[in-house]
ZAPA-329769 format. One line per field, with one value per residue (C-alpha): x, y, z. Coordinates in nm, 4 decimals, decimal comma, always signed. Example, Ala and Ser with C-alpha at 12.3 -4.5 7.8 and 13.67 -1.06 7.14 Angstrom:
! ZAPA-329769
c1 = [+1,2300	+1,3670]
c2 = [-0,4500	-0,1060]
c3 = [+0,7800	+0,7140]
***
This chain:
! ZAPA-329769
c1 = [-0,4267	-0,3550	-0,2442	+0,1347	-0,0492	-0,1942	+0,0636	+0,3264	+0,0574	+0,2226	+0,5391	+0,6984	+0,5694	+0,6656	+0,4937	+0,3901	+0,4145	+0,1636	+0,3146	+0,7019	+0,7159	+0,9613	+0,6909	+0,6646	+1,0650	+1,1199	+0,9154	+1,0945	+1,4188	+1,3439	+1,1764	+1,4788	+1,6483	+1,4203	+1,5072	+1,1446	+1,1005	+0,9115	+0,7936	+0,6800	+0,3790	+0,4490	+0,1339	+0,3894	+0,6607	+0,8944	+0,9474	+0,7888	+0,5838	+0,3162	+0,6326	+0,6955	+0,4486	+0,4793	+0,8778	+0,8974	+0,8196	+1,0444	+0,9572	+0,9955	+1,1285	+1,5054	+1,6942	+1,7620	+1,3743	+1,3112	+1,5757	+1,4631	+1,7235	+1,6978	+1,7190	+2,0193	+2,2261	+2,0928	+2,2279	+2,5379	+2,6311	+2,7087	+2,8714	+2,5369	+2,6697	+2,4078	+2,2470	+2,3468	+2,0915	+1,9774	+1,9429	+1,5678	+1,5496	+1,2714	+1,0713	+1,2966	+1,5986	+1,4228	+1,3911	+1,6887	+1,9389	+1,7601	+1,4688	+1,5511	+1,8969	+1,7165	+1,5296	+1,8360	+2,0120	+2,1384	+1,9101	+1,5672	+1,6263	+1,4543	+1,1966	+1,0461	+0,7695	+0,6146	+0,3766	+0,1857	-0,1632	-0,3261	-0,6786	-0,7559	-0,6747	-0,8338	-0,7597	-0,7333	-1,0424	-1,2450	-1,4790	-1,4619	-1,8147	-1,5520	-1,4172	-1,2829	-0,8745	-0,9520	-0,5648	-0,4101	-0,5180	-0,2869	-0,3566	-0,3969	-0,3227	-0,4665	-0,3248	-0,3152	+0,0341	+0,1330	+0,0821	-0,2672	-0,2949	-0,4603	-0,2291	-0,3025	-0,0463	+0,0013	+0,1563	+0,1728	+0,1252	+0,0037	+0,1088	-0,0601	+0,1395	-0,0045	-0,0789	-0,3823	-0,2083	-0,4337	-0,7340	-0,8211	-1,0950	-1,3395	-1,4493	-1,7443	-1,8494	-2,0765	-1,7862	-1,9060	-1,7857	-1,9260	-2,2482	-2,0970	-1,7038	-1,6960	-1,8003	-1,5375	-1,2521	-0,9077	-1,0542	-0,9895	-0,6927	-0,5565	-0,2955	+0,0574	+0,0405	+0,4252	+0,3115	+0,6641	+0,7296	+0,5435	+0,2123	+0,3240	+0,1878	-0,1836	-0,1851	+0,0446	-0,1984	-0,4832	-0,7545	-0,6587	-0,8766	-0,7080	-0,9496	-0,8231	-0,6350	-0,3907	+0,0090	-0,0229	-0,2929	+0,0119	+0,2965	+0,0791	-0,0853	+0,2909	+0,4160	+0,1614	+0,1851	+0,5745	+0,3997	+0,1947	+0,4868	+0,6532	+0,3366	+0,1197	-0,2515	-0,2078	-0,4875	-0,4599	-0,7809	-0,7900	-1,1246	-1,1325	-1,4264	-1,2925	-1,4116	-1,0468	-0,7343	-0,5444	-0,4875	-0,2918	-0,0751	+0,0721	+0,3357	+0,5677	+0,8759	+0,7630	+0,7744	+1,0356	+1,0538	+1,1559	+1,0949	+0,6830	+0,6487	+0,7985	+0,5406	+0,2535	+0,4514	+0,4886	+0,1614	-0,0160	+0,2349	+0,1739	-0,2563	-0,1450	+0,0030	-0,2830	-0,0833	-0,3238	-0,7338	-0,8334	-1,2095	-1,3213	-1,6673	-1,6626	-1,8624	-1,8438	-2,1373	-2,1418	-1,8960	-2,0114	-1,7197	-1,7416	-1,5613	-1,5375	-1,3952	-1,4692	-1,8036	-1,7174	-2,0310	-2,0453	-2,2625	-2,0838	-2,1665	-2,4980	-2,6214	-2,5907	-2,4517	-2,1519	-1,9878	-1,5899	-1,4942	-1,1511	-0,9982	-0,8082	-0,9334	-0,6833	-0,8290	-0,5951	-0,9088	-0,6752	-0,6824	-0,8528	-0,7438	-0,8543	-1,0443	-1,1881	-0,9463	-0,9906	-1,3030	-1,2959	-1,0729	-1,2014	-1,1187	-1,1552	-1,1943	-1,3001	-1,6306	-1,4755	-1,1611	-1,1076	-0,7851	-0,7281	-0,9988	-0,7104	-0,5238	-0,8083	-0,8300	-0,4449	-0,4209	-0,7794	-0,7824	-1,1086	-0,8474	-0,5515	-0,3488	+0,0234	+0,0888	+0,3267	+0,1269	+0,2382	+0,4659	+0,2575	+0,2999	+0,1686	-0,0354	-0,2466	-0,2314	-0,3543	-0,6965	-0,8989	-0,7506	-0,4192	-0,1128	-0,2695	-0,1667	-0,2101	+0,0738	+0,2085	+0,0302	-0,2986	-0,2932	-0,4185	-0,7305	-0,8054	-0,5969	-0,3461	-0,1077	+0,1434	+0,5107	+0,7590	+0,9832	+0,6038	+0,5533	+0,8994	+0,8662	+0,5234	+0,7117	+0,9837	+0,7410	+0,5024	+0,8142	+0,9297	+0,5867	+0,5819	+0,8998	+0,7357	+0,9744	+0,6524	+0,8694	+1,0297	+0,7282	+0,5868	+0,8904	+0,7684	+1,0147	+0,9966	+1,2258	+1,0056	+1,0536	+0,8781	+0,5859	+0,4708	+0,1928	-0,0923	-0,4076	-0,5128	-0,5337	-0,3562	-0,1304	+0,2291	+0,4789	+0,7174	+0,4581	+0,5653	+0,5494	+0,6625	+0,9260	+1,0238	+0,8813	+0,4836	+0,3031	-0,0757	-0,2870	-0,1171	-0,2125	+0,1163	+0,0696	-0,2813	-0,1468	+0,1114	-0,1750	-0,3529	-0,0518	+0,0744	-0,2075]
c2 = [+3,3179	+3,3710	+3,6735	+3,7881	+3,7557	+3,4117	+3,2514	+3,3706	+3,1495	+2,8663	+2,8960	+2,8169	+2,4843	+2,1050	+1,8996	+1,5830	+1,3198	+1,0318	+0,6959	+0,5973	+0,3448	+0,3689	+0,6255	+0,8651	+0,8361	+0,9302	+1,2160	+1,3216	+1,3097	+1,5311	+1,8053	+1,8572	+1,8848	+2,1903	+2,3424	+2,1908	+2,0502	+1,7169	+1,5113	+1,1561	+1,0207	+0,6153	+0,4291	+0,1314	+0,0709	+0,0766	+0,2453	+0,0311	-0,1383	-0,3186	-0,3863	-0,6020	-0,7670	-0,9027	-0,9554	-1,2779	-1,1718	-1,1142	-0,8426	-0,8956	-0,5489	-0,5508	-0,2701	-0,0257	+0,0729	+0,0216	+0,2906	+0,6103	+0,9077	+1,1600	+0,8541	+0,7436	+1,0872	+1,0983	+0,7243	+0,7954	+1,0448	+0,7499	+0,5738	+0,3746	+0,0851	+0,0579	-0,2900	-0,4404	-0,3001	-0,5885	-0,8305	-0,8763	-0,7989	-0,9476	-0,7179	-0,8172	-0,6771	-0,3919	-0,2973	-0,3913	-0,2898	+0,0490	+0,1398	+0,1538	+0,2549	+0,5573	+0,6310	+0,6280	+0,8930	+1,2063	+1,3972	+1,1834	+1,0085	+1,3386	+1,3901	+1,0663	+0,9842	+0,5812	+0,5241	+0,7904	+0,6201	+0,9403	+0,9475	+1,2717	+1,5419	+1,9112	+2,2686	+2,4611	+2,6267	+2,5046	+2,2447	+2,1057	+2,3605	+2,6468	+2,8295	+3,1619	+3,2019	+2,8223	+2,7850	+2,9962	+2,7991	+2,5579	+2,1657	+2,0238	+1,5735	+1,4416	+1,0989	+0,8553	+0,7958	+0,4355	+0,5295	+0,6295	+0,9964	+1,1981	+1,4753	+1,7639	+1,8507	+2,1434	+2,1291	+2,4021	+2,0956	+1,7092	+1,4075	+1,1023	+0,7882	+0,5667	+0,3226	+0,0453	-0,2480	-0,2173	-0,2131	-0,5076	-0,5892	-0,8122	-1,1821	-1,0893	-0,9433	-0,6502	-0,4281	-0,5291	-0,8414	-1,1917	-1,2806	-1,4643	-1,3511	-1,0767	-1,3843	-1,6641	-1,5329	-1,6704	-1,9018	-1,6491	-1,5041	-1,2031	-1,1440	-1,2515	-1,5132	-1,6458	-1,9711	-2,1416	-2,0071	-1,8020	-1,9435	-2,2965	-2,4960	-2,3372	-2,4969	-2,7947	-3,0785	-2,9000	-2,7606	-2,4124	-2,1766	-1,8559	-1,5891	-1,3604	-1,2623	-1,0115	-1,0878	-1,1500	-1,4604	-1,5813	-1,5612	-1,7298	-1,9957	-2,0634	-2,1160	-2,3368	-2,5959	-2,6359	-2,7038	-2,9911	-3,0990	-3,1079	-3,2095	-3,5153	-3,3680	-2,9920	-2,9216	-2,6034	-2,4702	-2,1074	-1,9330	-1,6185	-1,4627	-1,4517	-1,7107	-1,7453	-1,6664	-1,6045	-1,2460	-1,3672	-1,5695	-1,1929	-1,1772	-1,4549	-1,3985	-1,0705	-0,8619	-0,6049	-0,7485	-1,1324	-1,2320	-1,1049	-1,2744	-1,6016	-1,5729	-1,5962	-1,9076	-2,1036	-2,0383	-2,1875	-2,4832	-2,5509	-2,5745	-2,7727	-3,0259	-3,0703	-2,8857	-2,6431	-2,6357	-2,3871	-2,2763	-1,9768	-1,7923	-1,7893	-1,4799	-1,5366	-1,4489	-1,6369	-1,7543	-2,0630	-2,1233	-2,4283	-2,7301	-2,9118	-2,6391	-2,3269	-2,3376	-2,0804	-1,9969	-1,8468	-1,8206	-1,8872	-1,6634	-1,8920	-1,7688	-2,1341	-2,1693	-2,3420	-2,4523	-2,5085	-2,6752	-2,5388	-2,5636	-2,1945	-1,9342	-1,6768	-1,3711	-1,2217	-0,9360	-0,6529	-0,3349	-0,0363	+0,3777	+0,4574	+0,8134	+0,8103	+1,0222	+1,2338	+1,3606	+1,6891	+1,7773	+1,8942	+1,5800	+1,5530	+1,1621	+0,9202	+0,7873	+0,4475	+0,4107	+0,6505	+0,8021	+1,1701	+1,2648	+1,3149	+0,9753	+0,7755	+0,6840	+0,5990	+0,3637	+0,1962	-0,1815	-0,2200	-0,0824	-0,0492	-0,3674	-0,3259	-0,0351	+0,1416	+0,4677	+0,7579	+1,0014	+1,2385	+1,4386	+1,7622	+1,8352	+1,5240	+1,4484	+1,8074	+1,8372	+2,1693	+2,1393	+2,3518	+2,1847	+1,8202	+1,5516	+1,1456	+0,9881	+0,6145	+0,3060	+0,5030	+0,7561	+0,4565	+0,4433	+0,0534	+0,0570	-0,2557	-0,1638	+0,0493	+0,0229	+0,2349	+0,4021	+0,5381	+0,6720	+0,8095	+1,0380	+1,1264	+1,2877	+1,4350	+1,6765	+1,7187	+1,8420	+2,0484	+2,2078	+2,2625	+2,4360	+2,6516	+2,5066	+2,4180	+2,4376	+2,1197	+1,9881	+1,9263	+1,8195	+1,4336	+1,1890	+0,7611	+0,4799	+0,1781	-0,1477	-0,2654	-0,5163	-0,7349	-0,8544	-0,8602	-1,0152	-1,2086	-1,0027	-0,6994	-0,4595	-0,5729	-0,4478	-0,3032	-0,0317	+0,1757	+0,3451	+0,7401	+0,8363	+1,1595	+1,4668	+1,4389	+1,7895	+1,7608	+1,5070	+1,4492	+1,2791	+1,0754	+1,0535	+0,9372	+0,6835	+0,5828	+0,4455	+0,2565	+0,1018	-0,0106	-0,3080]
c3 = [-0,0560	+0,3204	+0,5016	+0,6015	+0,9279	+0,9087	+0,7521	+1,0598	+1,2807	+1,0679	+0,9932	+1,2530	+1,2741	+1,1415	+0,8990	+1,0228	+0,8407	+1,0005	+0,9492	+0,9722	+0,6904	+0,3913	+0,2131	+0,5839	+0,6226	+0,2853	+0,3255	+0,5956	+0,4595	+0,1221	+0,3798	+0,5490	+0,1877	+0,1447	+0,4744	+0,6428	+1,0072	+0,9588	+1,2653	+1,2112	+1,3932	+1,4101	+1,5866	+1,6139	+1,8742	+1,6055	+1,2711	+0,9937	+1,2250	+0,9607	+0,7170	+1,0131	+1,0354	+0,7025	+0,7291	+0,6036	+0,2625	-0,0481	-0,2659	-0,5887	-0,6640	-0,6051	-0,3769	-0,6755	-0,6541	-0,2637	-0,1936	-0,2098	-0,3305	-0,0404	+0,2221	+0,0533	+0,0962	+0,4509	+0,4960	+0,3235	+0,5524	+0,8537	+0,6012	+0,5191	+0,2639	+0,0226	-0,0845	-0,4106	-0,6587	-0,8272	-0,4957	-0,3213	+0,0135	+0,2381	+0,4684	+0,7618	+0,5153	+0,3948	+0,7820	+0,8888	+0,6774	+0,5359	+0,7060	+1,0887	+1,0305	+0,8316	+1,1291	+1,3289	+1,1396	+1,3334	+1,1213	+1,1658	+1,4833	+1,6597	+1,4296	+1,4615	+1,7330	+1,7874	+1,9903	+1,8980	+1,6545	+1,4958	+1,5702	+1,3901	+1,1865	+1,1435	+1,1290	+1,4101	+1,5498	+1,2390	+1,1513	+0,7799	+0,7119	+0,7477	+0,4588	+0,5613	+0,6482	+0,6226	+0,4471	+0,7465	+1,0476	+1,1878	+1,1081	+1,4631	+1,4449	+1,7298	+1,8670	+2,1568	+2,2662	+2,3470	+2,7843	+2,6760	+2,6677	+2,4027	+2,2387	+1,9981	+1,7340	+1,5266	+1,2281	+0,9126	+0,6316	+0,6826	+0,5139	+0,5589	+0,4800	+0,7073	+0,4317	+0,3950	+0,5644	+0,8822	+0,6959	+0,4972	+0,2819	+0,4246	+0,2661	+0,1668	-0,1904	-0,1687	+0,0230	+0,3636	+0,5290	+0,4527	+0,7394	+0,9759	+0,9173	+1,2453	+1,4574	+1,2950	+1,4975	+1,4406	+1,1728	+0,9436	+0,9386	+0,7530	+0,4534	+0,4297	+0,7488	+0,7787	+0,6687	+0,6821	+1,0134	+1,3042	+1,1758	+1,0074	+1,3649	+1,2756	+0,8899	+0,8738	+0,8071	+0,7629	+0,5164	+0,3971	+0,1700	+0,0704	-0,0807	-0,2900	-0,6911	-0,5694	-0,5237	-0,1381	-0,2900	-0,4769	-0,2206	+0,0423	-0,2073	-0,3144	+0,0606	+0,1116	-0,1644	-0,0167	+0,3509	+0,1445	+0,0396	+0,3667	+0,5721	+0,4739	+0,5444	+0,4317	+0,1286	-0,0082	-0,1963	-0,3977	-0,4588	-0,7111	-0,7875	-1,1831	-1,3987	-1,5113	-1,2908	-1,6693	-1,4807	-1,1996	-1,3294	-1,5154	-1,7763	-1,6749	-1,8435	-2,0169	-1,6408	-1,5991	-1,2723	-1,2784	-0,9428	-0,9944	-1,3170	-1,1509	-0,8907	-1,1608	-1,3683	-1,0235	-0,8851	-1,2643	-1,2204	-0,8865	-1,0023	-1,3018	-1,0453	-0,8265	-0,5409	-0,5370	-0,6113	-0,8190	-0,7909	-0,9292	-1,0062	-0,5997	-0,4413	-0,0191	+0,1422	+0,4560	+0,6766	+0,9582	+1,2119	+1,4742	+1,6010	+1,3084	+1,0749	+0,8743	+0,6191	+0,3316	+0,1288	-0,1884	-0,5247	-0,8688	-1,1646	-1,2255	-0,8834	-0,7172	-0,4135	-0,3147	-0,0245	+0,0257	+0,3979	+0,5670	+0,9263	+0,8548	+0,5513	+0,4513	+0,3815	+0,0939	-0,0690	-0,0253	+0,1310	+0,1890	+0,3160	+0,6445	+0,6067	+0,9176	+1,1106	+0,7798	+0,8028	+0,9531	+0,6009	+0,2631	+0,0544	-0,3393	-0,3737	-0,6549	-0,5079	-0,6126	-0,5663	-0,2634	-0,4255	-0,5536	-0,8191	-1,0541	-0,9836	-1,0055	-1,3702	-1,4061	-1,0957	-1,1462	-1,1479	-1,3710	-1,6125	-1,4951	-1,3412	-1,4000	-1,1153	-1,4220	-1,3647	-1,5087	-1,3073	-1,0957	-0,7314	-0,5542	-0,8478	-0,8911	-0,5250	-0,3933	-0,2331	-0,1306	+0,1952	+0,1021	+0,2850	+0,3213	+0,1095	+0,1030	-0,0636	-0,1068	-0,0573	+0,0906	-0,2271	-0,4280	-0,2405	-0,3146	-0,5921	-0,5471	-0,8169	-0,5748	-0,5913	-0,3747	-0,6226	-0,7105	-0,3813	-0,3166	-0,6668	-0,4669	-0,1638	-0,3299	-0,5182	-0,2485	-0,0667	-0,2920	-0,3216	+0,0321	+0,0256	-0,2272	-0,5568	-0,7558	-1,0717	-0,9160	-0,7903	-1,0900	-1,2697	-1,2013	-1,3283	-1,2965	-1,3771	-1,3515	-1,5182	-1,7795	-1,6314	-1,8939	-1,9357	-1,6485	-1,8643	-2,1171	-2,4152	-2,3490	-2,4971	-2,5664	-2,2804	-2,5854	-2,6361	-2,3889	-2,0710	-2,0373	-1,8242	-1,7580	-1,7277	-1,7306	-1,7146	-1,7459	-1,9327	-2,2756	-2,5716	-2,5016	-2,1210	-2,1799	-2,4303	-2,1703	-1,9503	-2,2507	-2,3263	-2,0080	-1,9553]
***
């Protein structure tokens, strides 16, 4: 517990919220619910800058769970006319018709700062081997604004929603990237490249290899076999490291969400048809870039090595959090997963692929550092199973535990859809997923998350 004394040094402060995506604006708009000054740190020129970057994409969850509730009233306000629910709005939509005008509210548009890329974040006076008055001391956010100067922030609570998108896994197998990948340059290029338009001159009529089992794979591998179609010369080749992509392909018809079970149908038809080459049992390890092409390098489950020839890989292997700028904070993180201790074993892929988690906030998503809390994409550590309605129940308690309602805050309620099925051999969809209120680990929360895959 901190002092009367120390806890004036804070009060009068803003939480910052690092990261003006639809997880950081939502943030901000249930803290000024609760009475709270938030200020948004945005490293991009623009609000939603890595959303973006991937604009060209569809989601395949439809308005009614990109919107979060607390944005909506805020939006409402101007008149805001809300999406219809059931439609799915690419990333240029979801920007465009919710997320900027969010940002340009009355109440947000001061709150929120771009140009400003967090390089840092600590308490006040105190390294991380501090304990005492530790939970009094200002948090101070260092970042570079977009002229180059380096700023100090203070701020009386931190949330980090900065996400994963600008840190992708590498190629390689073992965690670290592939030998030879840092040196291949644009020969490899990164997730969700706008294959039918920005980037369609750099892989019509040529050999592409996309790396990677996760739902950017799919949506890329899926764009592609249309450029075949369109382009005489365009091979499209998919290496897994699975001995059977049964997983990807998902629950088809069974998914509470249509438009992700169609991805899963089309992509197995589109292999079925020769449009795309499946190879799988494929571990990179080396990556040799030159004139003629890319060389991808890899050993199959029998420890043989293989080679597969490209002009362009696609490097679709996921993400990972950036904790760098974190150190200097007293973190409680799975060693594996790099998520909250306590959210670990519900989001974990080894066990866990359908992203229904069970509700949770400020409780599971606390660390010793009082005041500082990861939420959305980056709570999941390397977890790929995030959704936003997930991450906007996140901020809504965290809020309300800043404000100091912790009866609220852990009052965690979720409407998700049902997902199907996500594997080969799982549990039937029709045996549940809780919704509602979820306090502690149950023997019917815990059932919840054997159920769900």
């Amino acid at each position: 517990m901190s002092s009367p004394d120390t806890t004036a040094r804070t009060a009068d402060l803003p939480v910052l919220v690092l990261g003006a995506g639809p997880v950081g604006l939502a943030a901000a708009a249930h803290l000024l619910e609760r009475g709270l000054e938030p200020l948004v740190l945005e490293a991009g020129d623009d609000v939603a800058a890595s959303v973006r970057q991937w604009s060209h994409v569809q989601l395949f969850s439809p308005w009614r769970y990109d919107v979060d509730a607390a944005a909506a009233r805020l939006l409402a306000a101007t008149g805001w006319q809300a999406p219809r629910p059931t439609a799915l709005p690419s990333g240029a939509e979801l920007v465009g018709r919710y997320l900027a005008p969010l940002a340009d509210t009355p109440a947000l548009r001061p709150c929120v700062l771009t140009g400003h890329r967090v390089l840092a974040v600590a308490r006040e006076g105190l390294d991380k081997t501090h304990v005492a008055d530790r939970a009094g001391q200002p948090f101070v956010v260092r970042a570079r604004r977009r002229d180059g100067q380096v700023v100090d922030l203070r701020a009386r609570a931190v949330i980090d929603a900065t996400g994963t998108w600008s840190r992708p896994n590498p190629l390689g197998t073992s965690g670290l990237p592939a030998l030879g990948e840092a040196e291949a340059g644009d020969a490899v290029l990164g997730p969700l490249p706008d294959v039918l338009g920005r980037d369609r001159a750099r892989l019509a009529g040529r050999r592409v290899v996309v790396v990677g089992a996760g739902h950017s794979a799919v949506t890329t591998l899926l764009e592609l076999a249309r450029l075949g179609r369109e382009v005489p010369g365009t091979t499209v080749t998919w290496a897994v490291r699975r001995s059977s992509p049964e997983r990807v392909y998902g629950g088809g018809d069974r998914d509470g969400l249509p438009a992700r079970g169609l991805l899963g149908e089309r992509l197995r038809r589109a292999v079925q048809a020769g449009a795309v080459e499946l190879v799988t049992g494929f571990r990179t390890t080396r990556v040799r870039a030159g004139d003629g092409g890319v060389l991808l390098t890899g050993t199959g489950g029998d420890g043989d090595e293989r080679t597969l020839a490209a002009d362009v890989v696609v490097a679709a292997t996921g993400f990972r959090p950036d904790l760098d700028m974190l150190r200097e904070l007293r973190l409680d993180l799975d060693p594996g997963l790099e998520a909250p201790r306590g959210l670990a074993p519900l989001v974990d892929p080894e066990t866990h692929s359908c992203g229904t988690v069970p509700p949770h906030g400020a409780a599971l998503l606390a660390h010793p550092e009082p005041g500082f809390y990861v939420v959305g994409a980056k709570s999941y550590g390397r977890a790929p199973t995030f959704l936003l309605a997930t991450g906007y129940e996140q901020v809504r308690s965290v809020a309300a535990a800043l404000a100091g309602d912790l009866a609220a805050a852990d009052d965690v309620r979720l409407d998700l859809p049902e997902t199907g099925v996500c594997s080969v051999g799982v549990a039937s969809a029709d045996r549940g997923f809780v919704t509602g209120s979820s306090h502690g680990r149950s023997a019917e929360r815990e059932a919840a998350v054997a159920a769900c895959c």
